[in-house]
N, C-alpha and C positions, 0 to 999 in steps of 0.2 A: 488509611488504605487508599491504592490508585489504582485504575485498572482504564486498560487502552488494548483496543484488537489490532488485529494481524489486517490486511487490506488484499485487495487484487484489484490491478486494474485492466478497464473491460476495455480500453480503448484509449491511443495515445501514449503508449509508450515511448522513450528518448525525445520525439518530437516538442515533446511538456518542457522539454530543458533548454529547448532553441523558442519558447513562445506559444507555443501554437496547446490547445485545451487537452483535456483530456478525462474521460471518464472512466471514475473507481466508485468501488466499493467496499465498505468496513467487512470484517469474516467474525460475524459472532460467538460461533463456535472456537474460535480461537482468539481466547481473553486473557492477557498476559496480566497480571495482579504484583503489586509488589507495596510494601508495607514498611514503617519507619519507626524507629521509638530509638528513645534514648539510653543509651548502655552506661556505664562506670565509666568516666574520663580517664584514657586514652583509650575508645574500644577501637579497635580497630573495623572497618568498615567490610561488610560482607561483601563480596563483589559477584553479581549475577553471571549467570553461565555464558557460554561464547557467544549466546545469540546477541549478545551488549556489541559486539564488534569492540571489543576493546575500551568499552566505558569507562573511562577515569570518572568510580564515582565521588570519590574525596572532593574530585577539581567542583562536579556538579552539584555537588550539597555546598559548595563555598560560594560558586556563583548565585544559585538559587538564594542562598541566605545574603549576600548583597545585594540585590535585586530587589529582595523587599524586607529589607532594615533587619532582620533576624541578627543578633548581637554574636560574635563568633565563639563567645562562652556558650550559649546555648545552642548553637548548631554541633560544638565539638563533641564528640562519645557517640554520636548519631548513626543505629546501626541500620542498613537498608536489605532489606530482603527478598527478592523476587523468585517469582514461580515460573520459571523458560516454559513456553509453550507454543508459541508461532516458533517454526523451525527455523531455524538460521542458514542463510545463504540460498533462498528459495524464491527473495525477492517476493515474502511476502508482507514487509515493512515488520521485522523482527526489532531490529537498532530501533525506528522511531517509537515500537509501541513498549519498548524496554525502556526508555526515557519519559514520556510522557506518563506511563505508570508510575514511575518513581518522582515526578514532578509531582503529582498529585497527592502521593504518597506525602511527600515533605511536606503539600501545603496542607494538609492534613493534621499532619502534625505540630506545624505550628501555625495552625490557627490563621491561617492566609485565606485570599479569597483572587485569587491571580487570574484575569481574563482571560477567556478565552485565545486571544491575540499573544497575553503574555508566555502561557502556555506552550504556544503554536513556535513564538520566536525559539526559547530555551528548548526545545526538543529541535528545531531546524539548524541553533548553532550547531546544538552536534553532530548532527545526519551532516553539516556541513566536512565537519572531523572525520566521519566516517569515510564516504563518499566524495569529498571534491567540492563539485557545484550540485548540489543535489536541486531536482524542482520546486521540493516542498512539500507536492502531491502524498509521498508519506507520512509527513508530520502533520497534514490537516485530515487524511483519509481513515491512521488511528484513531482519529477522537470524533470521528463523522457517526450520527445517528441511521444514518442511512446512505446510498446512492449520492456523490457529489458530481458537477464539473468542476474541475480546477483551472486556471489560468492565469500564470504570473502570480501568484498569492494569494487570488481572491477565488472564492467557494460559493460557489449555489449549489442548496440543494433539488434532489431531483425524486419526486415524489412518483414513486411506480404504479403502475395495477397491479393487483394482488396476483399476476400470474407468472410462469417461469423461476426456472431453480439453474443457477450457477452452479457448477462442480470444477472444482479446483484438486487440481491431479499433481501430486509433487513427483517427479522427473527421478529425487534422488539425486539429479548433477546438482553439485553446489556451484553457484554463479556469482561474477564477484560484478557486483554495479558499476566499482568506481574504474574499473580497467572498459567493462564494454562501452558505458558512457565514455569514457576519452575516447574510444577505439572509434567509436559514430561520429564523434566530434569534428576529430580531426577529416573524416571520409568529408565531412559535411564543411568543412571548411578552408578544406586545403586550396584550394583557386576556385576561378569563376564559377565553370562547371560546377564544384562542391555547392558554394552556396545556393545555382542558381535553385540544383537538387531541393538540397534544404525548405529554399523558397515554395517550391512545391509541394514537399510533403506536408509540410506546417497548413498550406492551403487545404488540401485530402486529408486533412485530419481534424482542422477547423471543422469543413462541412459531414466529415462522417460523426465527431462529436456531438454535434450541433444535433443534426435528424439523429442519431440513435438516442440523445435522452428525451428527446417526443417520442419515438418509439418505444420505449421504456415507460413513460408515462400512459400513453396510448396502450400497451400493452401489445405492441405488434412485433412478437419475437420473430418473425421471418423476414423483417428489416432488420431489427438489430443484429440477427444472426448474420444475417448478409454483410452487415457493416463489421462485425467480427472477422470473418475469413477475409474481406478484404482489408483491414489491419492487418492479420498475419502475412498475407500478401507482401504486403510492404515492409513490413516485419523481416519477413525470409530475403526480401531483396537485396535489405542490408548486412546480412549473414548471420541474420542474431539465431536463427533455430539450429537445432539438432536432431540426429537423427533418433534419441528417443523422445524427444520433443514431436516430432512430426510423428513417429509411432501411435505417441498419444491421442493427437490430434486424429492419424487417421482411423483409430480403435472410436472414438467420441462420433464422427461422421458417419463412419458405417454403421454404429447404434441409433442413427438419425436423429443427432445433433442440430440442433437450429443453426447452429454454429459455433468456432470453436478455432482457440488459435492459442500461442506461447502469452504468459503475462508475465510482464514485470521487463528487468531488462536483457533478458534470451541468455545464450551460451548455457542452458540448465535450467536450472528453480522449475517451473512449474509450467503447467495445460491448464486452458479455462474452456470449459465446454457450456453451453447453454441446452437445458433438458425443456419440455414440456409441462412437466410436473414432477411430483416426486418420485413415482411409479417410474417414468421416466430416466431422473436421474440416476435412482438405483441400475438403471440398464448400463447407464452409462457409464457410473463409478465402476460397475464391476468387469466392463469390459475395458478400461483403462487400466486396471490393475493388471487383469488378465496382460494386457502391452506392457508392462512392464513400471507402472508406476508403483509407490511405497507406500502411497496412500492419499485419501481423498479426504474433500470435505464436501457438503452440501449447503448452500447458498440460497434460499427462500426469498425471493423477492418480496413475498405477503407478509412476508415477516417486518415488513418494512411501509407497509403501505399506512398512509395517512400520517405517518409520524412527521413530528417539524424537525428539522437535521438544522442545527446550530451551526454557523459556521465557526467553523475550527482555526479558522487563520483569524478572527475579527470581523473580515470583511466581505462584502457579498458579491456576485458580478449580479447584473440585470438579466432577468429570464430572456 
């Protein structure tokens, strides 16, 4: 059996795909599971629900089994199973945690022991498939023990105080990554202007990263919330919200929200709002609904406090 979560990130969104860091976190309560065993030659292969983005999982069990010597006799009849559970199209790393689940699954099954790194790549070919140029940020955030920064491949993790709760509010719009990523891209690089833009954001996103995961550790939610709305800030400057995105967001504020902004890559998917505690967030979850979202989850930073978060990619950056 494999099992890999759904993600959100609290900070850095599109700017992660031009360079510049960004801070996510794994959604425990959303654990995508999927399972492997060998069926009667020729089974044909179960194929998981839409949230796969289109998984060829035939192709991913042949690669997987080249990768680490697995004989094509014994990978063939290989039935795969998964349990859809992170929603699709909501930009909450649905594609990466449907791969990695089933990565794990296989090596499971055959008795592999595939590094973390190796992991990290065979989940990133495909986000690649899925998405374009994807960051990566979701194929190392599914398999994050806790709170990471990301940049350019490499993972540190980020070790919180036991206080504040994340509430993640799904919109209901389905949002498609690999069209807004291009859509930013090209804003961001069509002449000087574009880049010099670019150049700056990456900078305001470097140093809002950078201070909100000491604030995260530190436990000082009224910086990191600050660092939140001023990402959505920038966020909305390059057209990525909606107006039931910004409903959500201003439903999370007016329940006084630490802060609270679109995650993932906008045009839809989801509201991240930052609560005080749990008492809190239930204010919060419920008055997002009330705006119009389909549903929520709750995000426990304590939940996470003291644990050692593996990196997901192999490799670490420097605190």
């Amino acid at each position: 059996m494999g099992t890999a979560t759904g993600k959100a990130i609290v900070l850095g969104e599109h700017l992660v795909v031009h360079g510049a860091a960004a801070l996510a976190i794994p959604i425990p309560i959303l654990v995508e599971t999927a399972t492997a065993h060998r069926g009667p030659a020729p089974t044909p292969v179960r194929q998981p629900t839409v949230g796969s983005m289109g998984l060829d999982m035939a192709s991913l069990i042949s690669d997987f089994a080249e990768r680490f010597d697995v004989p094509a006799a014994v990978a063939s009849g290989v039935v795969v199973e998964v349990s859809h559970v992170v929603p699709c199209g909501r930009r909450l790393g649905s594609s990466a945690a449907v791969v990695r689940a089933v990565v794990l699954a296989l090596a499971d099954l055959f008795e592999c022991e595939p590094s973390a790194a190796q992991v990290y790549e065979l989940v990133q070919s495909r986000e690649r498939t899925a998405h374009g140029t994807p960051s990566g940020v979701d194929a190392a955030a599914t398999g994050a023990d806790g709170p990471i920064v990301f940049r350019r491949g490499a993972v540190r993790p980020v070790s919180p105080a036991p206080v504040g709760v994340f509430v993640v509010a799904d919109s209901g719009e389905i949002s498609a990554t690999k069209d807004s990523v291009a859509e930013v891209a090209a804003i961001l690089t069509a002449d000087r202007d574009g880049l010099a833009r670019r150049d700056w954001l990456v900078e305001q996103l470097d140093a809002l990263v950078g201070r909100a995961a000491i604030d995260m550790q530190q436990g000082d939610l009224t910086a990191l919330g600050a660092a939140m709305a001023r990402n959505h800030d920038l966020l909305r400057g390059l057209n990525l919200s909606t107006p039931r995105l910004e409903g959500l967001i201003e439903a999370a504020n007016t329940s006084g929200a630490m802060g609270a902004k679109l995650t993932g890559s906008g045009r839809g998917g989801c509201a991240l709002a930052l609560a005080r505690d749990w008492v809190h967030a239930q204010v919060i979850g419920e008055a997002m609904l009330k705006a119009g979202a389909v549903a929520t989850w709750a995000v426990a930073l304590d939940s996470f406090a003291g644990r050692l978060t593996a990196s997901a990619s192999g490799r670490e950056v420097a605190p």
